[in-house]
N, C-alpha and C positions, 0 to 999 in steps of 0.2 A: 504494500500500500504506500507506504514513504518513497519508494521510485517510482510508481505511478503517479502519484501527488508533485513530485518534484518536477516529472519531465512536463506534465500539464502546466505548471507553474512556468518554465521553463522557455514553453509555448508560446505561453500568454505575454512575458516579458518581450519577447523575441515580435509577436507582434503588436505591441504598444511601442517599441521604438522604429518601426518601419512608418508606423504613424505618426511621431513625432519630425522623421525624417523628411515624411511628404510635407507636414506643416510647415516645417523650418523653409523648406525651398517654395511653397505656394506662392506668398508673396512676392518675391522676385520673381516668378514665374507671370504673376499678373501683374507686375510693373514693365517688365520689359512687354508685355504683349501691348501696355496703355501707351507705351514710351513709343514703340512701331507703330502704329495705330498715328498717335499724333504728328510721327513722322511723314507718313505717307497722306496726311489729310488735306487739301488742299487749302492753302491761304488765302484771305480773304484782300483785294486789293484796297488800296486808301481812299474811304468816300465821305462824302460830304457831311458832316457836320453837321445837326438839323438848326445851328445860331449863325449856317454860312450860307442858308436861303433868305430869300427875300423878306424882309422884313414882313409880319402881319401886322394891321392895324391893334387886332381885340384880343392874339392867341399867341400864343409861345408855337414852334413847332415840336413836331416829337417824330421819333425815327422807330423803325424795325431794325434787327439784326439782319445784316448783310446776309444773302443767301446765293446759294451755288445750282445754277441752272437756269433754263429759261423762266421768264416768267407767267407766273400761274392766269395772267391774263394779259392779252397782246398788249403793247404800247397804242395809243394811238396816233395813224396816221403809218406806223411802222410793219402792220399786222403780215404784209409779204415779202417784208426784210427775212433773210433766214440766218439764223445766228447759230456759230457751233457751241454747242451744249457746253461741251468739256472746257470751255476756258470763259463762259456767262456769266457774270456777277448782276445779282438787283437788290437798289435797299429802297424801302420804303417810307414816305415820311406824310406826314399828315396834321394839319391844326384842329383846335375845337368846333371850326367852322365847316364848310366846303370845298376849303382851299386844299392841293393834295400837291407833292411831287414825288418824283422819282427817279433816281440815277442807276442807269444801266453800266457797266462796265465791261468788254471785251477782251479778252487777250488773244489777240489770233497768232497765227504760224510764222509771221513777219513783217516788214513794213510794206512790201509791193498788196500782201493780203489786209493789211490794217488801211492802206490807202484806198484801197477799191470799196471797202464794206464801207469808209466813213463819206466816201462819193455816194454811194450807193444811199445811208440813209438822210443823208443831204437833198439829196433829188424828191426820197418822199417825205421830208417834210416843205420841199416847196410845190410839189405836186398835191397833198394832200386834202385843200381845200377845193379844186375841180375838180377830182376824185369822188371827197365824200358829196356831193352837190352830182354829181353823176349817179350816184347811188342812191340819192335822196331826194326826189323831182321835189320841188314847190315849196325847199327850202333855201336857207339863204346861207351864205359861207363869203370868209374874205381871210386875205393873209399879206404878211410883209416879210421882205427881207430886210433883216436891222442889222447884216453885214455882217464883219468879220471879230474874231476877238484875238490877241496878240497874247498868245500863253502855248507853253510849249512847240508843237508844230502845226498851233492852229485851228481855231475852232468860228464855226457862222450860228449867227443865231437866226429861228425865225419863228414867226407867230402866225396862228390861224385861230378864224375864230367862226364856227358852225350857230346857225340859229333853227332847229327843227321847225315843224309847223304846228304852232300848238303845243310851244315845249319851251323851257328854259332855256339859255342862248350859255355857249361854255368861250370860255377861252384860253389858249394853249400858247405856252411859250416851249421850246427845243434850240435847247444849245447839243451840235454837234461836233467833236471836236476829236484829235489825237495827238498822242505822245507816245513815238516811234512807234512799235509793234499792238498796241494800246489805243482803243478806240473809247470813247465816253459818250453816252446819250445823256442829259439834264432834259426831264420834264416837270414843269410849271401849270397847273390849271385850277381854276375854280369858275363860277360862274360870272359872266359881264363878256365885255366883247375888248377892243385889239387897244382904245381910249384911256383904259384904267388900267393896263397889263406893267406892272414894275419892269420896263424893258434898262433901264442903265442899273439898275440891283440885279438883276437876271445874268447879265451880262458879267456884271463883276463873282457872280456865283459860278461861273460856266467856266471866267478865268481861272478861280479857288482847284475848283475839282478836274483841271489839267494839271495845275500847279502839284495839287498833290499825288497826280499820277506816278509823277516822275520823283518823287522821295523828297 
């Protein structure tokens, strides 16, 4: 009985420290997988600031966390621009009113590929307003170009502004702009028309968020 008791005993030690063994190594085992993990997680580029848009009259702005992929609803005006997944940034920002914006961010494959997409959503935001007015008979649309802004490698701002029929009248400012491989969209809107649109704060916001493209 005393060597069967002993070798049981024996047993039992033998497996309390294989257990103590896996514990001791767990941790480190879930640190380095948290450590990988972080490694391989994609970073977020540098965006706007929700005290580097346009001033509100009544409302502070406020921002979302920066998010990785397209956005869960098209841009306006942008909606057959096609954007690569893998390198899409969008943050969202919003007042207590109506007022909304949002900065898109791009990383593409190089500057010949960063130049074309930032041609490309240039065109539809000056095509935008006889677009949607094609699409919309019997209502009314207008837009401006309020030119260029001198920040990185350049960015143009321009404004539309949609009146449905029978509906609230919006209006949209888009600064489009890039810094080498790095493309930026800034959108601006709440309701009113192209008259009340904050275009030289817009403008100095579109400069900000090239500027801090590039570090």
């Amino acid at each position: 009985m005393r060597r069967t008791r002993t070798r049981i005993l024996t047993r039992t030690a033998l497996a309390a420290g294989a257990l103590a063994a896996v514990a001791a190594f767990a941790p480190a085992a879930g640190a380095a997988t948290a450590t990988a993990t972080a490694a391989t997680a994609p970073q977020a580029p540098a965006f706007l600031e929700p005290g580097e848009l346009p001033p509100h009259s009544s409302s502070q702005w406020f921002a979302q966390t920066p998010r990785h992929g397209q956005p869960e609803l098209p841009l306006f005006c942008f909606e057959e621009v096609e954007l690569p997944a893998a390198g899409t940034w969008i943050r969202e920002y919003h007042t207590d009113l109506d007022t909304t914006a949002r900065q898109l961010v791009v990383e593409t494959g190089g500057t010949a590929e960063a130049q074309a997409l930032a041609a490309e959503l240039s065109d539809a935001a000056a095509d935008c307003a006889a677009d949607w007015l094609r699409e919309n008979p019997g209502a009314g649309a207008a837009w401006d170009d309020y030119g260029t802004v001198d920040a990185a490698d350049g960015a143009r701002v321009f404004g539309v502004h949609v009146a449905p029929p029978q509906a609230g009248t919006g209006v949209h400012l888009f600064g489009v702009g890039r810094d080498g491989d790095t493309v930026t969209v800034v959108v601006w809107g709440e309701m009113g028309d192209l008259a009340q649109a904050p275009v030289t704060a817009f403008k100095d916001t579109t400069a900000t968020a090239l500027t801090k493209l590039g570090g």
